[in-house]
VOPAGU-2260 file (C-alpha; in pm, 1 decimal, decimal comma):
REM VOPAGU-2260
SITE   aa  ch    i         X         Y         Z
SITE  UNK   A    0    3752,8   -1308,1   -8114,7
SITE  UNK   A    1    4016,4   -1424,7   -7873,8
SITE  UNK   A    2    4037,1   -1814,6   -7749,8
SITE  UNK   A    3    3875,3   -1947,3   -7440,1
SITE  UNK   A    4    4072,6   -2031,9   -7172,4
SITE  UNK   A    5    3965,3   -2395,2   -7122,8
SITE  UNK   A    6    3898,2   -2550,1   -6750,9
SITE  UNK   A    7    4142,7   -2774,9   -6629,8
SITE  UNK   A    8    3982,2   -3126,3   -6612,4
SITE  UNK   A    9    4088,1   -3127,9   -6246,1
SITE  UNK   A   10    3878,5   -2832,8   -6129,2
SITE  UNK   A   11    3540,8   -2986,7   -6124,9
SITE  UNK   A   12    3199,8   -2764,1   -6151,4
SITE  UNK   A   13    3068,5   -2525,9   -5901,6
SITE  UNK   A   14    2901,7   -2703,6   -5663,5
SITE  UNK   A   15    2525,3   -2700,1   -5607,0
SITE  UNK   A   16    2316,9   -2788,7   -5326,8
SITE  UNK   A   17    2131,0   -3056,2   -5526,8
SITE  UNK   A   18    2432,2   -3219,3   -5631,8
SITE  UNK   A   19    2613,9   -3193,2   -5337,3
SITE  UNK   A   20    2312,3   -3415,8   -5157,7
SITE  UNK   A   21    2253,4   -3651,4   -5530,4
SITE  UNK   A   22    2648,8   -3746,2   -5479,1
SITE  UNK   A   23    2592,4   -3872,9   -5133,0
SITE  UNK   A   24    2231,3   -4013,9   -5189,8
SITE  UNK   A   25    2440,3   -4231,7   -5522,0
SITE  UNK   A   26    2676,6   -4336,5   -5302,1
SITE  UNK   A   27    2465,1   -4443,8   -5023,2
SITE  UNK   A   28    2097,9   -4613,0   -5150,7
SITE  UNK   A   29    2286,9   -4914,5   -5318,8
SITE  UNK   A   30    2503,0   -4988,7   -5069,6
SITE  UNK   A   31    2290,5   -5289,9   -4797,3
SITE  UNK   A   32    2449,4   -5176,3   -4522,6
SITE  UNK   A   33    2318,3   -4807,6   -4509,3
SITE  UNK   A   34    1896,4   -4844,6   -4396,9
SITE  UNK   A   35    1798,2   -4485,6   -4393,6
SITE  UNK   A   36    1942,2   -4107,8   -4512,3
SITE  UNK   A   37    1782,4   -3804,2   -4419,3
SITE  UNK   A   38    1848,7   -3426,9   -4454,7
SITE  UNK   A   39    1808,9   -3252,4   -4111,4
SITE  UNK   A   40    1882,4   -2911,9   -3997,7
SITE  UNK   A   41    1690,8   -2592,0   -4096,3
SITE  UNK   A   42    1553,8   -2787,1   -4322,8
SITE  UNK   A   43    1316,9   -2947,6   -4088,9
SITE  UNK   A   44    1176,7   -2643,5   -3979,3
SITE  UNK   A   45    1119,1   -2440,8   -4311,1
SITE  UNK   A   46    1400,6   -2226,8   -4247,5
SITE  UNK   A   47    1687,2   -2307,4   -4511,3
SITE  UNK   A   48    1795,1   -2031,7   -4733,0
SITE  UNK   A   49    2099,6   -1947,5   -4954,3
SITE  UNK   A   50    2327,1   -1969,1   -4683,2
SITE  UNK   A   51    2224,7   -2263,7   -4550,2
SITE  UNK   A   52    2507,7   -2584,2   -4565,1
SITE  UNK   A   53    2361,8   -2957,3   -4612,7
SITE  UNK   A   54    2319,7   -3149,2   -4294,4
SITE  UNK   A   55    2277,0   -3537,0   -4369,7
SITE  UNK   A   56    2234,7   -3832,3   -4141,0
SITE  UNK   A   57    2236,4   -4190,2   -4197,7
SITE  UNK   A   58    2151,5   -4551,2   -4038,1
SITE  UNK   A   59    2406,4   -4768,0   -4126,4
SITE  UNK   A   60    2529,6   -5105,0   -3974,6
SITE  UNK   A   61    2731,0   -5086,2   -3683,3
SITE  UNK   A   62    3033,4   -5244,3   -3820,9
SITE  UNK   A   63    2993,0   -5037,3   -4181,3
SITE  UNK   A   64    3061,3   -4682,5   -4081,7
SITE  UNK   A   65    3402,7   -4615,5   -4189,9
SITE  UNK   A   66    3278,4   -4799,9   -4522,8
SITE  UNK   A   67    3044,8   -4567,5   -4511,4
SITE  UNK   A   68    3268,5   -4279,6   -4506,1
SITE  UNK   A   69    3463,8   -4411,8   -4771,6
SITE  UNK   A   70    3190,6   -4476,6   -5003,1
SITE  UNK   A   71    3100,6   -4123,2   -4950,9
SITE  UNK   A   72    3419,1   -3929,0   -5010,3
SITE  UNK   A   73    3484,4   -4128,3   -5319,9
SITE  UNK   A   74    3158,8   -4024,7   -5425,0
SITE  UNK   A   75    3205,2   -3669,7   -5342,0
SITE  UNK   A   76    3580,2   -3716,2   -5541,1
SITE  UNK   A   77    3386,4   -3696,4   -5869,1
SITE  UNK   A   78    3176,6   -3366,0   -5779,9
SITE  UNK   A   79    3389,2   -3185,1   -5578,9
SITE  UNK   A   80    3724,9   -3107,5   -5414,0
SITE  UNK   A   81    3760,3   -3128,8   -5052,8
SITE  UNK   A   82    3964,4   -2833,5   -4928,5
SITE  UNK   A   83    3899,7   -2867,4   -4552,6
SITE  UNK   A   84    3776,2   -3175,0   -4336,8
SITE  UNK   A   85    3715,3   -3224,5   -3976,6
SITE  UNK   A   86    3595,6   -3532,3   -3853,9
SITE  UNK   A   87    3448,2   -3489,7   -3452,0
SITE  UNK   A   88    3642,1   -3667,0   -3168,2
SITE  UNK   A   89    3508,7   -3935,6   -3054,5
SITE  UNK   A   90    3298,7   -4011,4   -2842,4
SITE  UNK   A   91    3105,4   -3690,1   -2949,4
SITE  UNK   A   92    2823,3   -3525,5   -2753,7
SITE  UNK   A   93    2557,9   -3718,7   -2972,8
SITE  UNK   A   94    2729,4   -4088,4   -2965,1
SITE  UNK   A   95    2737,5   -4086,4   -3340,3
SITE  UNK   A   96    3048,2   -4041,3   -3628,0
SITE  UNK   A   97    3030,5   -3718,8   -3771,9
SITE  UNK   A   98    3290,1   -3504,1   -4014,5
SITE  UNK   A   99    3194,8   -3173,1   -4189,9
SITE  UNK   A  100    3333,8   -3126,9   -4506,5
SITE  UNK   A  101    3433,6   -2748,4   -4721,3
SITE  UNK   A  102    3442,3   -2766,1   -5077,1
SITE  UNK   A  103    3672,6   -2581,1   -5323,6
SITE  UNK   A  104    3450,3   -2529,4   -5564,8
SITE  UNK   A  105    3173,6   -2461,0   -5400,7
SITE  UNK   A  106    3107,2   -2112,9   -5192,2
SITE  UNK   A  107    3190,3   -2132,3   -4781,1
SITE  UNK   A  108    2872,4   -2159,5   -4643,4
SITE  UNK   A  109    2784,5   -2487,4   -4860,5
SITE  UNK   A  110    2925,2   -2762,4   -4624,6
SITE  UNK   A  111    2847,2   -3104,6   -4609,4
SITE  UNK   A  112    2773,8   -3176,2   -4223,8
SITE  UNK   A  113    2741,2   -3536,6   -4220,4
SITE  UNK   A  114    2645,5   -3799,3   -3926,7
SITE  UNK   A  115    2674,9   -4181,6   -3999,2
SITE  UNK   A  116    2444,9   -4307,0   -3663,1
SITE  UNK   A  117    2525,4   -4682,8   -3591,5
SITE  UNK   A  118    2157,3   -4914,5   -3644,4
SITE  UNK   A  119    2263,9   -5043,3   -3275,4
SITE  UNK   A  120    2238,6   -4638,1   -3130,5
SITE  UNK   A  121    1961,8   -4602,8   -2904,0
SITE  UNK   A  122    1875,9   -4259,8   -3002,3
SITE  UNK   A  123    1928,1   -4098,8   -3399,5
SITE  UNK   A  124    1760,6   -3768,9   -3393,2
SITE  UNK   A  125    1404,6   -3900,2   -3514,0
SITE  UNK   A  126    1162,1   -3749,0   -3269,8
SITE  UNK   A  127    1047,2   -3549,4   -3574,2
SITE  UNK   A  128     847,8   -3268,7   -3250,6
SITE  UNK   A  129    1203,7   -3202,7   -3146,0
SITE  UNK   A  130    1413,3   -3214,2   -3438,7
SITE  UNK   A  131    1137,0   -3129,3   -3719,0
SITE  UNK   A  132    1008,0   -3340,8   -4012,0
SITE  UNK   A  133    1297,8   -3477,0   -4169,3
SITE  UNK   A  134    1348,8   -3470,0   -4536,9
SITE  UNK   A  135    1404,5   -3839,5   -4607,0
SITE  UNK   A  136    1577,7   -3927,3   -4919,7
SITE  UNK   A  137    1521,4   -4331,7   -4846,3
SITE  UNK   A  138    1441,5   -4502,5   -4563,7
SITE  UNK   A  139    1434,2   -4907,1   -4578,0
SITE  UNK   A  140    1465,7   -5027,1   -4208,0
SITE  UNK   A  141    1122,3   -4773,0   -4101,8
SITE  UNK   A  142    1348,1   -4538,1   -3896,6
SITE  UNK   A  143    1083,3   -4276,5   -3973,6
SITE  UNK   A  144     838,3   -4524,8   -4015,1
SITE  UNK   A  145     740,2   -4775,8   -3789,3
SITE  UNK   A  146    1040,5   -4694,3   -3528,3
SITE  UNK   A  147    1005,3   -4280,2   -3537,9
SITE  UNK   A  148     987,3   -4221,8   -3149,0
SITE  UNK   A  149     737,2   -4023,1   -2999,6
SITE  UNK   A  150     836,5   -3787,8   -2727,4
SITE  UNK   A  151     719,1   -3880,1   -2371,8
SITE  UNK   A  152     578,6   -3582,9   -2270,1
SITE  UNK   A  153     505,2   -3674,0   -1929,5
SITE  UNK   A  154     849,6   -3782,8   -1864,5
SITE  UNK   A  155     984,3   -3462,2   -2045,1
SITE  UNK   A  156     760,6   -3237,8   -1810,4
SITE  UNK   A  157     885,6   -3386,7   -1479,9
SITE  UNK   A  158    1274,9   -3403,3   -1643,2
SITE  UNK   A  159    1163,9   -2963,2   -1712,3
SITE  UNK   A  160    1055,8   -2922,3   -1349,3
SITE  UNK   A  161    1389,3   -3095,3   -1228,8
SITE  UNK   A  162    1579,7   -2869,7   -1481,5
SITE  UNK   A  163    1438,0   -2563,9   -1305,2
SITE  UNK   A  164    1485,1   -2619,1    -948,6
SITE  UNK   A  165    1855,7   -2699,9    -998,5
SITE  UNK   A  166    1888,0   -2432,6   -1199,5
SITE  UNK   A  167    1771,1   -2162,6    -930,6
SITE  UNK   A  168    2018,7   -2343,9    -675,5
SITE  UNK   A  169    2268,3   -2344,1    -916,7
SITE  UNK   A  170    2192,5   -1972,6   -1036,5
SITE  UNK   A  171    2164,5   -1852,4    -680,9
SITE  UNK   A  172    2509,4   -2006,8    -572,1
SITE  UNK   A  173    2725,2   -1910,8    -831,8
SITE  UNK   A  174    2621,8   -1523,4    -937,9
SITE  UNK   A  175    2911,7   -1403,6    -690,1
SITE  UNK   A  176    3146,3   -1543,0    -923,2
SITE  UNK   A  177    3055,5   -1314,8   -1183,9
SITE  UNK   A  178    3018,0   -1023,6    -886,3
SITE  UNK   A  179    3382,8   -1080,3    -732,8
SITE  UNK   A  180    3542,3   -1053,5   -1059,5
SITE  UNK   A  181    3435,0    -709,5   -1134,5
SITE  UNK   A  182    3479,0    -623,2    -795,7
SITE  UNK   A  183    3863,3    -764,9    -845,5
SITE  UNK   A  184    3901,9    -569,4   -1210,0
SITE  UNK   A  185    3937,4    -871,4   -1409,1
SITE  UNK   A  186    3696,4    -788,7   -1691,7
SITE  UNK   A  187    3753,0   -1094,5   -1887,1
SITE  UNK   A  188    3669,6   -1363,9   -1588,9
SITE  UNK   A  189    3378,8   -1125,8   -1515,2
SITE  UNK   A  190    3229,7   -1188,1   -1856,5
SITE  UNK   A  191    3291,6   -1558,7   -1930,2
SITE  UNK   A  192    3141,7   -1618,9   -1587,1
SITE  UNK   A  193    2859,0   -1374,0   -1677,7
SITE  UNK   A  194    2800,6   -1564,1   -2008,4
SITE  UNK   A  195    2825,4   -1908,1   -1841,2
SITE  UNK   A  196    2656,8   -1849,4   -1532,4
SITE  UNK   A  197    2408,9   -1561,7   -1574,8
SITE  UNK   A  198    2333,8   -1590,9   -1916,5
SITE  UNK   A  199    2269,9   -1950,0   -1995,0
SITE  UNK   A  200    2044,0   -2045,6   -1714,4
SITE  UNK   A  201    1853,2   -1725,5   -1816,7
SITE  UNK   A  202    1840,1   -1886,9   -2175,7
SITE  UNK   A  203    1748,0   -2193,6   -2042,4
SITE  UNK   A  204    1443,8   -2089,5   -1876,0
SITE  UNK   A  205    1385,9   -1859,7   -2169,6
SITE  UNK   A  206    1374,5   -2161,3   -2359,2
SITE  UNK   A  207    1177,4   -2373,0   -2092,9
SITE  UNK   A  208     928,1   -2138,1   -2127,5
SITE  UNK   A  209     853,2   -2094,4   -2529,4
SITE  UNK   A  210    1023,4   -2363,5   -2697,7
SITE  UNK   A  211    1047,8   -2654,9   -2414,1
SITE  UNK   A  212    1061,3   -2896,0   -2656,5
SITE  UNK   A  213    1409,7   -2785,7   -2702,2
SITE  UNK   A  214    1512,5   -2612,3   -2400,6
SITE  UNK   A  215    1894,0   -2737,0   -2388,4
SITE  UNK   A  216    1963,7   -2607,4   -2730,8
SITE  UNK   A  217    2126,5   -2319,1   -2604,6
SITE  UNK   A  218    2166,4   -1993,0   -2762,2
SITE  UNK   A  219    2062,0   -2185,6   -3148,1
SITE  UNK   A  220    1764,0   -2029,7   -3300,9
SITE  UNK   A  221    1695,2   -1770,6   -3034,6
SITE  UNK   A  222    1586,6   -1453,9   -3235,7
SITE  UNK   A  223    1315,4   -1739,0   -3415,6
SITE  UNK   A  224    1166,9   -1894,5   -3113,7
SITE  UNK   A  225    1122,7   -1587,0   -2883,9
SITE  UNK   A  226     893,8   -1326,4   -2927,4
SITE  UNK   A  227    1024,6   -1019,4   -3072,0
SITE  UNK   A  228    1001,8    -812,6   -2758,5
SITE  UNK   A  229    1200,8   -1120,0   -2532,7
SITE  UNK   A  230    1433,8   -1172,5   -2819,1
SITE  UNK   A  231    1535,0    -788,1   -2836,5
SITE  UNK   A  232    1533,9    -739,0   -2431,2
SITE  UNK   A  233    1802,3   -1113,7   -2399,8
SITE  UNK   A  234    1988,6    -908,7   -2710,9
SITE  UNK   A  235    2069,5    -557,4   -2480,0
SITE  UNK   A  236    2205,1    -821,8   -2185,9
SITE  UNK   A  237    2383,4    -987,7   -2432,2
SITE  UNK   A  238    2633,2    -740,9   -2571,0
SITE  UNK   A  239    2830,6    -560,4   -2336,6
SITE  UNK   A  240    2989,7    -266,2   -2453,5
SITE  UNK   A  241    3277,6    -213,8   -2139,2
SITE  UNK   A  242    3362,5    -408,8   -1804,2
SITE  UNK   A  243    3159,1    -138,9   -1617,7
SITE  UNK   A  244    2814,5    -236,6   -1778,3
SITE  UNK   A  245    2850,0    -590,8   -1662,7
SITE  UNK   A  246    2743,4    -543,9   -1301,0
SITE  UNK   A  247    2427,3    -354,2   -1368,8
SITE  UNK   A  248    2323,3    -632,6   -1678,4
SITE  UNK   A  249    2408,4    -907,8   -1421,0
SITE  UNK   A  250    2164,6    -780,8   -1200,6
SITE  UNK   A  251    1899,1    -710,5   -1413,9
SITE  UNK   A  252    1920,2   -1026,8   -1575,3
SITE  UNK   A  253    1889,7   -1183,9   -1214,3
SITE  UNK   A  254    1611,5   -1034,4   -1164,3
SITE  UNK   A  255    1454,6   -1146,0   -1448,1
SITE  UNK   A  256    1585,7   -1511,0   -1398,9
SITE  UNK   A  257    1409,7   -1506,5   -1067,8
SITE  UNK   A  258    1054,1   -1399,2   -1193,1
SITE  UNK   A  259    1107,0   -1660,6   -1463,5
SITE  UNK   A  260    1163,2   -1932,2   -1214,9
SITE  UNK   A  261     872,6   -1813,9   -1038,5
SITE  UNK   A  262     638,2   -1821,5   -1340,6
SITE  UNK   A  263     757,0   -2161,2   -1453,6
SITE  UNK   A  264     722,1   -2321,2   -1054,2
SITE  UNK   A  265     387,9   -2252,2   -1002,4
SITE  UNK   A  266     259,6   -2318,6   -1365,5
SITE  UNK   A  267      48,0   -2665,6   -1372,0
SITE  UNK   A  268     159,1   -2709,3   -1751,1
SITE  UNK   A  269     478,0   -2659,5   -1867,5
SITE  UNK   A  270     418,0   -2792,6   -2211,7
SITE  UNK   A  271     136,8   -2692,9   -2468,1
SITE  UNK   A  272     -65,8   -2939,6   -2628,7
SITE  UNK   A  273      18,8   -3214,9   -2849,4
């Protein structure tokens, strides 16, 4: 019977989900300067499966978080082997640090996305009826707790009807940019401009009207939120097959844009109940 090969000491185990988030749990609860770590993502909603990566987030003191980082990779050192990291520029979108992290021995779609939120940061994703109920692995300063926020639904309504008259001033002014550049043969301006200025709004107001609670989050999640029938009608404008089809998708888009807006104006509710 012929010899194992052994492992080399230096390639460490495959990888698993659990041990991916026990390495940065270990490293984190006994350190005082990190209050809270949660796992967020599709997690929140039910909707993790094999090819889902790990999204973490932590409260940490607002001096602490390249410690934190540190304490973190060091950790991950004895689990894994980092083959490709990319750390956000800051200032990012959110306000918050954030790197995402491939593993070597570990398959592509298991990342580590991980945000380190300073304790100071006015807002850290924990309006569990946007962002879901978070999976919280420890949570000593009550982010979840007694300082969870509660969405202001009043203020979110008025913010929604805002949203929706600048977005028919802002639809109706700009869908001759999309127009002109067919009309000029540049396919390629015609369909970022389509994508960007047909498209999104219509998203938007997609969104605005079944899942307002998140109605900037773009294109994420569409084929989940929408009904079937909405989902699969957005899907034909979406792909275009040639330059020619994108007049005729503009305009029916527009037109559906415009009864949307109409719908969502004269509605006296724009969100369902709490």
């Amino acid at each position: 019977m012929p010899a194992r090969r052994a492992t080399p000491a230096s390639v460490p185990a495959p990888l698993t989900r659990a041990a991916l988030i026990a390495a940065v749990r270990g490293a984190l609860e006994p350190q005082p300067f990190v209050h809270c770590l949660w796992e967020g993502g599709s997690t929140c909603f039910g909707r993790g499966d094999q090819w889902s990566d790990v999204d973490l987030q932590c409260e940490v003191d607002d001096d602490r978080v390249a410690a934190t980082f540190a304490a973190i990779e060091a950790a991950l050192a004895a689990v894994a082997r980092i083959a490709l990291h990319y750390a956000v520029p800051e200032p990012a979108w959110h306000g918050h640090s954030q790197r995402f992290y491939r593993f070597a021995n570990a398959e592509p779609w298991l990342m580590l996305d991980l945000c380190v939120m300073k304790r100071g940061a006015a807002h850290k994703f924990n309006e569990p009826a946007i962002h879901g109920p978070p999976r919280v692995l420890f949570d000593r300063s009550g982010l979840f707790g007694r300082h969870v926020l509660r969405t202001d639904r009043t203020a979110l309504a008025a913010r929604l009807r805002a949203r929706i008259a600048a977005l028919r001033v802002r639809f109706a002014l700009f869908q001759i940019l999309v127009e002109k550049e067919s009309w000029r043969g540049h396919a390629m301006d015609a369909l970022h401009f389509y994508h960007g200025l047909t498209l999104a709004p219509l998203v938007e107001l997609l969104r605005i009207k079944h899942d307002p609670l998140r109605h900037d989050w773009g294109n994420r999640y569409l084929d989940r939120v929408l009904p079937p029938a909405v989902a699969r009608r957005l899907q034909q404008l979406m792909f275009v097959g040639t330059p020619r089809q994108i007049p005729a998708r503009r305009a029916a888009a527009a037109a559906w844009f415009d009864e949307l807006a109409k719908e969502l104006t004269a509605r006296r509710r724009l969100l369902p109940p709490a």
